[in-house]
C-alpha positions in Angstrom: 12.3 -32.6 41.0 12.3 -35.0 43.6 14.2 -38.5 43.8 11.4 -40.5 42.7 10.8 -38.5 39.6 14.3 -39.3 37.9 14.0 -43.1 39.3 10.1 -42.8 37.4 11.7 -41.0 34.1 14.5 -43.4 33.8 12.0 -46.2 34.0 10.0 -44.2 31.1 12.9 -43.9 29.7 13.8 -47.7 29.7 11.5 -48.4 26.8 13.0 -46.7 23.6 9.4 -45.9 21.7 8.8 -43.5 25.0 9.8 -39.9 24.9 10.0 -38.1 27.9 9.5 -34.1 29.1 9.6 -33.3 32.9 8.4 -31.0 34.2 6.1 -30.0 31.5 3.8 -27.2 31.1 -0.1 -27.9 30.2 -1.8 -24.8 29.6 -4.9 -24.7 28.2 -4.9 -21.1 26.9 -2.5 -20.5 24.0 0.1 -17.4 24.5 2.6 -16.7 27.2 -0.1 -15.6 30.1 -0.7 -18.4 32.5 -3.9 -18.1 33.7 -4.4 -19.3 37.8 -6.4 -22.8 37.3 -5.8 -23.2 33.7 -2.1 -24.2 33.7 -0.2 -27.1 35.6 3.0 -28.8 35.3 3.0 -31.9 34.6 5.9 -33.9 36.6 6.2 -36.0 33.3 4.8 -36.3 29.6 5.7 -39.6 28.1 5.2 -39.6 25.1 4.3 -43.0 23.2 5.3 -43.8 19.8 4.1 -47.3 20.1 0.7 -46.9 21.7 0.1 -43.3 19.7 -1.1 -42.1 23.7 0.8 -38.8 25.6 0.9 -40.1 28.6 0.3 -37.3 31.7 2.5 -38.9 34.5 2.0 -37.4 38.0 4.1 -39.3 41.0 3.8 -39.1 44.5 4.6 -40.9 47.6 2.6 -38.9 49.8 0.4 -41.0 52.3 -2.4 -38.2 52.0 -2.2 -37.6 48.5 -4.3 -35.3 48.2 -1.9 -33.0 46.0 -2.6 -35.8 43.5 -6.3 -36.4 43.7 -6.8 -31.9 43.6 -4.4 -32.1 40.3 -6.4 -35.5 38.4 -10.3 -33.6 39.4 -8.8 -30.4 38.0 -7.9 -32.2 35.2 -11.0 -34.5 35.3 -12.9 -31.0 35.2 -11.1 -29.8 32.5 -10.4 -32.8 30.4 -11.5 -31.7 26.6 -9.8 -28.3 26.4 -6.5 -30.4 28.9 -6.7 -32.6 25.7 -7.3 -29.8 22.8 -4.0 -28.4 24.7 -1.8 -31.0 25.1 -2.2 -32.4 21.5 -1.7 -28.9 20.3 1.7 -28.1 21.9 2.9 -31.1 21.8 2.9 -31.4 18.0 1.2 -35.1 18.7 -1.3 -36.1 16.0 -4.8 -35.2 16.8 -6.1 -38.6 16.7 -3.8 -39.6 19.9 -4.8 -40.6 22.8 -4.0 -38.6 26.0 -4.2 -40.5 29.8 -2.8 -40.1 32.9 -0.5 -42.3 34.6 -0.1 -42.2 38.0 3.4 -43.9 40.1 2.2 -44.3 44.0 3.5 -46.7 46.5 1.2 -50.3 46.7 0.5 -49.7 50.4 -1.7 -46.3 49.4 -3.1 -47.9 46.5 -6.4 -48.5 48.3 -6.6 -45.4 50.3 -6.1 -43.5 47.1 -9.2 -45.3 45.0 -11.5 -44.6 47.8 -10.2 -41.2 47.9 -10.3 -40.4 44.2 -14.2 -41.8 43.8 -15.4 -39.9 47.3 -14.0 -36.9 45.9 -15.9 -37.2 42.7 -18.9 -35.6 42.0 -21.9 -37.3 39.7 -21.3 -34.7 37.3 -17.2 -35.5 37.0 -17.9 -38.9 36.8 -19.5 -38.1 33.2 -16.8 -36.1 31.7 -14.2 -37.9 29.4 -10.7 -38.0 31.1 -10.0 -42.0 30.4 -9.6 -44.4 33.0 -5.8 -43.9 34.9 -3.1 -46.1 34.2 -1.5 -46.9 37.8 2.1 -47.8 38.3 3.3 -48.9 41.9 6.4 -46.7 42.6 8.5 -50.5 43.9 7.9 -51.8 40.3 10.1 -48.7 39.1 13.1 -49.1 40.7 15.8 -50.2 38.0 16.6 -54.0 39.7 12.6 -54.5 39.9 12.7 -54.8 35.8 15.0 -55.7 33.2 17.4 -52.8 31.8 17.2 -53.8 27.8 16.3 -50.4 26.6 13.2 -52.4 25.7 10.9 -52.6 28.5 7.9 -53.7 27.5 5.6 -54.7 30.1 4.8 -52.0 32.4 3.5 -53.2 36.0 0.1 -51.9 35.9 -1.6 -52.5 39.1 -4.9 -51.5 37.7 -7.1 -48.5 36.7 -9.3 -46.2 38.3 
């Protein structure tokens, strides 16, 4: 894990109807084999009692990013049986949402949306992964928002 993933999951952590697991393990076949292009790990699952949404939270503070934009079209490409599998072993209800939620530094914001819809094929562009939630990795750090245990705005710059 690097630093910005604990500063990310304490700020997860900072609203008390969130649930967090780092680190986690999406696998869309059942069993122990993991199966090259059909498994990731996830650098957070937030889990969201409140909203009834598993939240799929990737952070990065690359300039490039393209670690990021390969991991969302995989998921992208695989979105219904990514959804099937996350619902399914994380005991979540099957009438939860799941949506990713991307941390990035403002400055790359822009560079990232015109990478993320060049690198998307018509045919992606169909499928059903929901719209990503975006977080600016400033608005995380704890004296950017109030410590109550009961954060309740999230700084959403916008979706994709």
């Amino acid at each position: 894990m690097d630093y910005f993933q604990g500063v990310v999951t304490e700020y997860l952590r900072a609203n008390r109807s969130v649930f967090v697991n780092t680190e986690c393990l999406i696998q869309l076949d059942e069993g122990d084999k993991q199966i090259k292009g059909r498994h990731w790990f996830c650098d957070a699952m937030a889990v969201s009692f409140k909203e009834s949404t598993v939240f799929l939270c990737e952070i990065t503070y690359s300039s490039t990013m393209q670690s990021l934009i390969s991991r969302l079209q995989a998921w992208r490409k695989n979105w219904h049986e990514l959804n099937t599998a996350v619902l399914r072993d994380s005991g979540a209800p099957n009438d939860w949402k799941v949506q990713p939620w991307i941390f990035i530094p403002q400055k790359h914001h822009a560079a990232f949306l015109k990478k993320f819809e060049h690198a998307q094929p018509d045919e992606l562009l169909k499928l059903s992964m929901p719209s990503l939630r975006i977080t600016y990795l400033e608005t995380v750090l704890p004296w950017e928002y109030k410590s109550t245990w009961d954060r309740k705005i999230d700084s959403i710059s916008g979706a994709a």
